[in-house]
C-alpha positions as CSV (number, residue, x, y, z in Angstrom):
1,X,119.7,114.7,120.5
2,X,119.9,118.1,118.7
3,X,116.7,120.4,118.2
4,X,116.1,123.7,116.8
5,X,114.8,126.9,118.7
6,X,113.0,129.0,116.1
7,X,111.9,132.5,116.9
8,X,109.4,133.1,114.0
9,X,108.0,136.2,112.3
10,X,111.4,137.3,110.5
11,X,110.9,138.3,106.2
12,X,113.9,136.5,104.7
13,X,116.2,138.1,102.1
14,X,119.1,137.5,100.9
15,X,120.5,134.6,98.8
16,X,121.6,130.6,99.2
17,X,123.2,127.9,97.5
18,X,121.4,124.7,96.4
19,X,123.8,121.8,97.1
20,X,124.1,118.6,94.5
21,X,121.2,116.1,94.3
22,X,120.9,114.0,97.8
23,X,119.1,111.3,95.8
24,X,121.1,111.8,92.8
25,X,123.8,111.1,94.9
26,X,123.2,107.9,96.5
27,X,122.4,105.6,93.4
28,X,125.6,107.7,91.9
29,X,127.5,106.5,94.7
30,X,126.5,102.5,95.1
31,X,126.7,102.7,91.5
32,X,130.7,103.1,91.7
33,X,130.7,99.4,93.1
34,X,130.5,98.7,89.3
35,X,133.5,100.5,88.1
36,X,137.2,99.4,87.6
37,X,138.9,102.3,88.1
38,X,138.8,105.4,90.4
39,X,135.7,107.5,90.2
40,X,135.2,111.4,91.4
41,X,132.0,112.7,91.9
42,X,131.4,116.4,92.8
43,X,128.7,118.7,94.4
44,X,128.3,116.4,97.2
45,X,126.5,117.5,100.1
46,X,127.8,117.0,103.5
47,X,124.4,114.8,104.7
48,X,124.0,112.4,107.6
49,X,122.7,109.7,104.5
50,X,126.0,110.6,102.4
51,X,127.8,109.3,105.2
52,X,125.8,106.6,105.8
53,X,126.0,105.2,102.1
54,X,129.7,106.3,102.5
55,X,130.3,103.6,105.6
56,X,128.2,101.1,104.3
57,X,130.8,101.5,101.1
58,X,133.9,101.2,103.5
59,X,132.4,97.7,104.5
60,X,131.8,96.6,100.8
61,X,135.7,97.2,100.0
62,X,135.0,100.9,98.5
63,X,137.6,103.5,99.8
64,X,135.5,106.8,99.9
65,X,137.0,110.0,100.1
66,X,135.7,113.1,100.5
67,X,137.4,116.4,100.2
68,X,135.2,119.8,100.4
69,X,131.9,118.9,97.7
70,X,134.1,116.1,95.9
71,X,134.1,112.5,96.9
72,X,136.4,109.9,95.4
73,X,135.6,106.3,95.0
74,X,137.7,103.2,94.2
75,X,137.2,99.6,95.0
76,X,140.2,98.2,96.2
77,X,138.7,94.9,97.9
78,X,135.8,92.2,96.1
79,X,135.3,90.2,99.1
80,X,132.4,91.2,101.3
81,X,129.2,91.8,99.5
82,X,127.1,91.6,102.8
83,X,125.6,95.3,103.1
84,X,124.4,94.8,107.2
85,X,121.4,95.9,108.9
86,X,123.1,98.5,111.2
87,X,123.5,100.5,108.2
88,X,120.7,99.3,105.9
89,X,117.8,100.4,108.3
90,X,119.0,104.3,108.5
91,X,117.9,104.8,104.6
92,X,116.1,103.3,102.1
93,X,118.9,104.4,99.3
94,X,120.6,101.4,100.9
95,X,118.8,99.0,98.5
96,X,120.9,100.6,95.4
97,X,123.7,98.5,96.5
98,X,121.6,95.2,95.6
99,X,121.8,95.8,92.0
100,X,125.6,96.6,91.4
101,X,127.3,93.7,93.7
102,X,125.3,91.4,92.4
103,X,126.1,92.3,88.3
104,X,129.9,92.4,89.4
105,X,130.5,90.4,92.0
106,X,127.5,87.5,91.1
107,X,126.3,87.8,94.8
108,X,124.5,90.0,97.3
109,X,123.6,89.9,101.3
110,X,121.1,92.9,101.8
111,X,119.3,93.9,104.9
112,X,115.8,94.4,104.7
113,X,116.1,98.7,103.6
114,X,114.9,101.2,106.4
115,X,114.1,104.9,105.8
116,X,111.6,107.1,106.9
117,X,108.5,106.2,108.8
118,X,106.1,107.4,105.2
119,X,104.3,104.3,105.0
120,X,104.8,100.7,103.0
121,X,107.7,100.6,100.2
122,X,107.8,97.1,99.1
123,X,111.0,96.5,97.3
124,X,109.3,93.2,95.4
125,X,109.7,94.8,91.9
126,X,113.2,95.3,92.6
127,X,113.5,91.1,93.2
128,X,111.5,90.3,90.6
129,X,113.4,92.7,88.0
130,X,116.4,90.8,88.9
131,X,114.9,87.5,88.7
132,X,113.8,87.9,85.3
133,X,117.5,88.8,85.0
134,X,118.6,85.5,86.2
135,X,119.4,85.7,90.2
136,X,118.4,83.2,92.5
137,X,116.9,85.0,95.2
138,X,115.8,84.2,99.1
139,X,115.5,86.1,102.2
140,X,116.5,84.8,105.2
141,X,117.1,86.3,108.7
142,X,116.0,89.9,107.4
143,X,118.2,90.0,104.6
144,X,117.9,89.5,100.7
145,X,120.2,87.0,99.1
146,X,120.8,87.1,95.8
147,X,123.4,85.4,93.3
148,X,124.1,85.0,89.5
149,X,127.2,83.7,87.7
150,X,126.0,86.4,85.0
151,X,123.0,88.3,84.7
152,X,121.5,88.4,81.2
153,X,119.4,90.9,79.2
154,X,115.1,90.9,79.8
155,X,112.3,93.3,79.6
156,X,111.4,94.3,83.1
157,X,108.1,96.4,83.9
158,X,108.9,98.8,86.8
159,X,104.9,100.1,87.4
160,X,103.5,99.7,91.1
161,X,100.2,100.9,93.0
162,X,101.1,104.3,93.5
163,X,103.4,104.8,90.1
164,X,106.9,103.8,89.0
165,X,109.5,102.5,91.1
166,X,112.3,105.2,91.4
167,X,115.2,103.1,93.3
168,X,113.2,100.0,91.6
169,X,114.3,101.5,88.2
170,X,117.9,102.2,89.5
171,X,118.5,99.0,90.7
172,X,117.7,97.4,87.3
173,X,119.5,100.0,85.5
174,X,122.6,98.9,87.2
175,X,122.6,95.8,87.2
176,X,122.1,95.7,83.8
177,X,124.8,97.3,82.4
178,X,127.3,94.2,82.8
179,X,124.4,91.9,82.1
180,X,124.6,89.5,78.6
181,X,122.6,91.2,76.3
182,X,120.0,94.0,75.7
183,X,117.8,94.8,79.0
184,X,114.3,96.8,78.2
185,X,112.7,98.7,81.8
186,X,109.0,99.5,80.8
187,X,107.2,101.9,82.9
188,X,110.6,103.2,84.2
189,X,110.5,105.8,86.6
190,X,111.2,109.7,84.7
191,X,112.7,111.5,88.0
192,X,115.8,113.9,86.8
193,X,118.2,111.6,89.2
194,X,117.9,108.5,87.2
195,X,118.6,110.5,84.0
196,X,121.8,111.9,86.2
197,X,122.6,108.2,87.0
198,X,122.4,107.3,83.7
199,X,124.5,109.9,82.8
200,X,126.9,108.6,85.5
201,X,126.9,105.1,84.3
202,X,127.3,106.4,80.3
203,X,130.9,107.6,81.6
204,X,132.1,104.8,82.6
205,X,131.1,103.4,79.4
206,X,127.7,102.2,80.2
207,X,124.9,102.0,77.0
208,X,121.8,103.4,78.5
209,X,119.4,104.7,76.2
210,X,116.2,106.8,77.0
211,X,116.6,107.3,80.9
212,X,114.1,110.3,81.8
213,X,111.4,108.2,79.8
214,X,109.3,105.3,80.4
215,X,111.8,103.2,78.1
216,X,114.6,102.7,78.9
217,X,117.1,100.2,77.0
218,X,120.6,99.0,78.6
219,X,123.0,97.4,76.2
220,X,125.6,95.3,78.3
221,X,129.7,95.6,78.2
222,X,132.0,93.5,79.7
223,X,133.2,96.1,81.9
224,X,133.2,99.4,83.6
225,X,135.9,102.4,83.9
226,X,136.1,105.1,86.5
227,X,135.0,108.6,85.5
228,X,134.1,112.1,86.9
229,X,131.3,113.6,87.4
230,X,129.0,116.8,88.8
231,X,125.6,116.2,90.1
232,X,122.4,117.6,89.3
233,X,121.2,120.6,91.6
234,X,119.0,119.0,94.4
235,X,115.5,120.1,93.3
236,X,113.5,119.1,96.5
237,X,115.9,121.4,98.4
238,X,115.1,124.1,96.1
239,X,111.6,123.8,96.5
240,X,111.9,124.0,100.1
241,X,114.0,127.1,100.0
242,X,111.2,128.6,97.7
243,X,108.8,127.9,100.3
244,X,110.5,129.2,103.1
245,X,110.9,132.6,100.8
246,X,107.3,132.7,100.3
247,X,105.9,131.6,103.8
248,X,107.9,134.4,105.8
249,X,107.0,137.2,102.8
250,X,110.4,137.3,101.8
251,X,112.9,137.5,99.0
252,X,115.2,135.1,98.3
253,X,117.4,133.8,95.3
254,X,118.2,130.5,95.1
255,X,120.7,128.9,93.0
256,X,121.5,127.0,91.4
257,X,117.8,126.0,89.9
258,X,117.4,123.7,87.1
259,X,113.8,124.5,86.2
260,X,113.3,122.5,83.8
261,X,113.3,119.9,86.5
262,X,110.4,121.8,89.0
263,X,107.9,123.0,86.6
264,X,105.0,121.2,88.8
265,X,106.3,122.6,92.1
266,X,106.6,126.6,90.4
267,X,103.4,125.5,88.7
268,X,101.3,125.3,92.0
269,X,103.5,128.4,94.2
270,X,103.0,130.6,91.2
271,X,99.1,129.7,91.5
272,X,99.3,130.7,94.9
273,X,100.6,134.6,93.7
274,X,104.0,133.3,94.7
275,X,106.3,135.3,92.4
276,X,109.0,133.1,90.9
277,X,111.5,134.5,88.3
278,X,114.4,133.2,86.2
279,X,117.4,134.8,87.5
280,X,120.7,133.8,86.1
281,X,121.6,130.2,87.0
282,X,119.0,130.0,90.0
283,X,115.8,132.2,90.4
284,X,114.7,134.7,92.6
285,X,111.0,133.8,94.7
286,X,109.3,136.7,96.7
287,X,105.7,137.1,98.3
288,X,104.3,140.4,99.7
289,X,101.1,139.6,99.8
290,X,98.1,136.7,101.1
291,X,98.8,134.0,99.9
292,X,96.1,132.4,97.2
293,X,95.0,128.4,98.1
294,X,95.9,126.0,96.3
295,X,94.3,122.0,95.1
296,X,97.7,119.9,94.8
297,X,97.9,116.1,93.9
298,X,101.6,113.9,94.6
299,X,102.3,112.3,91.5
300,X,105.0,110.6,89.8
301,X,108.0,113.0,87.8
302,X,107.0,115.1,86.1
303,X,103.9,115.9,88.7
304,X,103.8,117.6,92.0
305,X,106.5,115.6,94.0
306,X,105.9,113.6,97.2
307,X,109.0,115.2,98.9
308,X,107.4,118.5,98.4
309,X,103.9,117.7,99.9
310,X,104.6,118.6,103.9
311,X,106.4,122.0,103.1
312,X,103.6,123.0,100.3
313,X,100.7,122.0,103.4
314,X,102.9,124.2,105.4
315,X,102.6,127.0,103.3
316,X,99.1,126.7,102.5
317,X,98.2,126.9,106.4
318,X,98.7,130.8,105.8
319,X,96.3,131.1,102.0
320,X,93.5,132.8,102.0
321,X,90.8,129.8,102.1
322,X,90.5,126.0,101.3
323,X,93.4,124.2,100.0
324,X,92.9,120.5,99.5
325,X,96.2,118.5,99.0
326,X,96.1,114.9,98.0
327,X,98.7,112.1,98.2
328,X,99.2,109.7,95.8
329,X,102.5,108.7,95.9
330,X,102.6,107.5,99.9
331,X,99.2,107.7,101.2
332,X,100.2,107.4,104.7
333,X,102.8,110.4,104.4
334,X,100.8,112.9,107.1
335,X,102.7,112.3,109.9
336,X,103.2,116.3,110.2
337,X,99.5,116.8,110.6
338,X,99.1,116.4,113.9
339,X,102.1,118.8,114.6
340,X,101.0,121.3,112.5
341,X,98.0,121.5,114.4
342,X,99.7,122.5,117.2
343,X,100.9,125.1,115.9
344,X,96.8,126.4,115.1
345,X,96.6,125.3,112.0
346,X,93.4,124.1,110.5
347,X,93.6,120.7,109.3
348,X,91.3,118.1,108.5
349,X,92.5,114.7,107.1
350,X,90.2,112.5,105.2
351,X,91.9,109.2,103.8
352,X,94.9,110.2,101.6
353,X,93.4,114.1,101.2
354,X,94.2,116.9,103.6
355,X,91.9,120.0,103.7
356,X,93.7,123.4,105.0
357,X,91.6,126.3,105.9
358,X,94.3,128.8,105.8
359,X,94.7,130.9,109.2
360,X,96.1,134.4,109.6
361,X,98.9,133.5,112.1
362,X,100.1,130.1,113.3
363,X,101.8,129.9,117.1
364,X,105.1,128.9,117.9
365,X,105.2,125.3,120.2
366,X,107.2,122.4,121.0
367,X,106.6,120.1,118.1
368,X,108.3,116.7,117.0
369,X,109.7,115.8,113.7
370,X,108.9,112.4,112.6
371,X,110.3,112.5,109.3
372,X,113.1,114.1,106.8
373,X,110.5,116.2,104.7
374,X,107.6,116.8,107.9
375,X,111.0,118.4,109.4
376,X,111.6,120.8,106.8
377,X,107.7,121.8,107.1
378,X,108.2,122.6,110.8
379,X,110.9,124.2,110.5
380,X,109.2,126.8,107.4
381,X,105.6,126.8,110.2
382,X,108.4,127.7,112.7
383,X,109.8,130.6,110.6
384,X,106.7,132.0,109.6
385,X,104.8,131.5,113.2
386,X,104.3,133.9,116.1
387,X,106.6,132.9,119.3
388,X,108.7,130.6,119.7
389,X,108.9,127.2,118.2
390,X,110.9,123.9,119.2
391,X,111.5,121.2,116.5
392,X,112.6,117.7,118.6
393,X,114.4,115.4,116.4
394,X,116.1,117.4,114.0
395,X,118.6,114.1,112.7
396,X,115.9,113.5,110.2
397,X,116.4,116.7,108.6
398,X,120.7,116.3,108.9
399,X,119.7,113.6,106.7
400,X,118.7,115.6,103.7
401,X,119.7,119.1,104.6
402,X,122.8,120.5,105.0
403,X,123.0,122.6,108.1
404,X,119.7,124.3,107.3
405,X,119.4,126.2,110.4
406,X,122.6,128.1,109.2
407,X,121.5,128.7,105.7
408,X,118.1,129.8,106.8
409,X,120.1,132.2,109.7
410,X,122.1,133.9,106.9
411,X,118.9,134.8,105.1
412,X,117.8,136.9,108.0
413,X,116.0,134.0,110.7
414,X,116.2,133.7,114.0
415,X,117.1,130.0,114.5
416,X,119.5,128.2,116.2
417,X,120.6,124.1,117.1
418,X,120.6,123.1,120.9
419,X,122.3,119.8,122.2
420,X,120.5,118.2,125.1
């Protein structure tokens, strides 16, 4: 099992490439179960859950392809539409796959979805979407079964708990695009990857109307063609990198940066004196001084996003008094807490609100990852710490990141993978 060995305290400089949208890509990719024809999608990034969704195609009869940042798609077999738990459990994107088979091939065998361990994500708005579409739907043994001879047209509300449901919403949004009939998702989820899905499904001659808003309308056709496409800059990774710019009082440009897409997350690191500035197709973040605190809330797009939260807490462990950040989205998504602590910051958790009193210097230490996004924090506490640190468990951040420790090396840190 692979770890990182981080020797902190270096300013980094320099520049690096955002790849394509991981969860742009995954709803992109089950969504190709839909087409007729070849599909080739490009600015893919070479992830541990790309490849997952990639063998979890193979099995559904979906030859997948993948050449440098391009990945070709074509269905060249119909007859399994059992999508196993081996695979399932690794992500929770694996639940995309419910929607599509189950429009074109009028059944589905699901696992139960996995992911990371963030805290309950009940899928039951997903079932009862496609219920009031028409399946017939049981679980049995761990895995959803679902069926339709044709799914038709309904009006489907997408609100949960804790906000709209993002794969909920893409699920639907599949499915319904070889439905009978007009489909309406209320309270759809807004995140920039469902618009780039829509856009996806619009090329293969898809009618989606209004993706990116809280109405969304889906006009059914009798089929779907293959198409190319480029996908949407990975914003989450951009943030991240913006983070690790300002935690180690560098200066870094990063591109490429759809802003329009992280006004929330520039919103709160320019509030904390972090300079962030338009620079071409990307931007260019630096920090040369204490950092300010901050009060951040996890909301749905277009608020403060969840997969942000552990690298923002991160950085706020070095501001210059009390930051108070407060999750909305999973409430039980502090799993990097503890670690950070060991590391000397000053933490104290209350419910689903964390108080930072910001320290002066936090200590390299052996500290585990639990989590895709808590392992990109430890890796910025790392970076920015005194000493040594040791981040166990680094497959959760393969699953997002690509090569990270590389990326961050060439901008000037001192980090490196060992294989036990």
């Amino acid at each position: 099992m692979d770890k990182f060995v981080i020797h902190g305290g270096r300013r980094l400089s320099g520049a690096v490439k955002v790849n394509g949208s991981k969860n742009a890509c995954l709803p992109i990719m089950a969504a190709a179960i839909l087409s007729e024809g070849a599909c080739s999608l490009h600015g893919v990034p070479h992830l541990a859950d790309i490849d997952t969704m990639s063998f979890m195609l193979g099995e559904l009869g979906v030859s997948v392809n993948l050449q440098g940042d391009s990945l070709g798609l074509l269905v060249e077999d119909e007859g399994c539409s059992h999508a196993r738990y081996d695979l399932v459990r690794k992500m929770r994107a694996s639940i995309c796959v419910l929607g599509p088979l189950l429009a074109k091939r009028g059944c589905a065998r699901v696992a139960m979805p996995g992911g990371c361990a963030i805290g309950p994500r009940p899928i039951d708005l997903h079932l009862r979407g496609l219920k009031a579409m028409g399946a017939e739907i049981e679980l049995h043994g761990g895995d959803i079964i679902a069926s339709s001879k044709r799914l038709r047209g309904a009006e489907v509300f997408m609100g949960g708990p804790f906000g709209s449901t993002v794969l909920g919403t893409a699920n639907i949004m599949m499915a319904a695009t070889l439905a009978v009939g007009t489909t309406v998702i209320e309270c759809a989820a807004c995140e920039p990857e469902l618009s780039d899905l829509a856009a996806f499904l619009n090329a293969m001659g898809a009618r989606v109307h209004g993706a990116g808003t809280p109405h969304v309308v889906i006009e059914g056709v009798e089929a779907l063609r293959g198409c190319e496409h480029t996908v949407i800059p990975d914003r989450i990774e951009a943030g991240t990198f913006m983070c690790a710019a300002a935690i180690t009082n560098g200066q870094v440009h990063i591109s490429p940066v759809r802003l329009d897409h992280m006004m929330a997350v520039v919103d709160r690191l320019r509030a904390m004196d972090v300079i962030v500035e338009k620079a071409g197709d990307g931007v260019e973040v630096s920090c040369a001084r204490r950092l300010a605190p901050v009060d951040a809330t996890t909301q749905p797009y277009p608020g403060f996003p969840t997969d942000l939260q552990a690298q923002l807490m991160a950085l706020v462990c070095l501001a210059d008094g009390n930051s108070v950040i407060t999750e909305k989205i999973f409430p039980d998504r502090f799993m990097h807490v503890a670690e950070l602590a060991r590391m000397g910051a000053q933490i104290h958790k209350e419910g689903p609100t964390v108080i930072v009193t910001g320290c002066k210097k936090l200590a390299g230490a052996p500290v585990m990852a639990s989590d895709l996004r808590a392992s990109a924090a430890l890796v910025l506490a790392g970076l920015a710490a005194d000493g040594e640190t040791v981040v166990n468990r680094v497959y959760h951040i393969d699953r997002g990141y690509e090569r990270i420790e590389r990326r961050f090396a060439a901008l000037g840190a001192d980090v490196s993978r060992i294989s036990d």
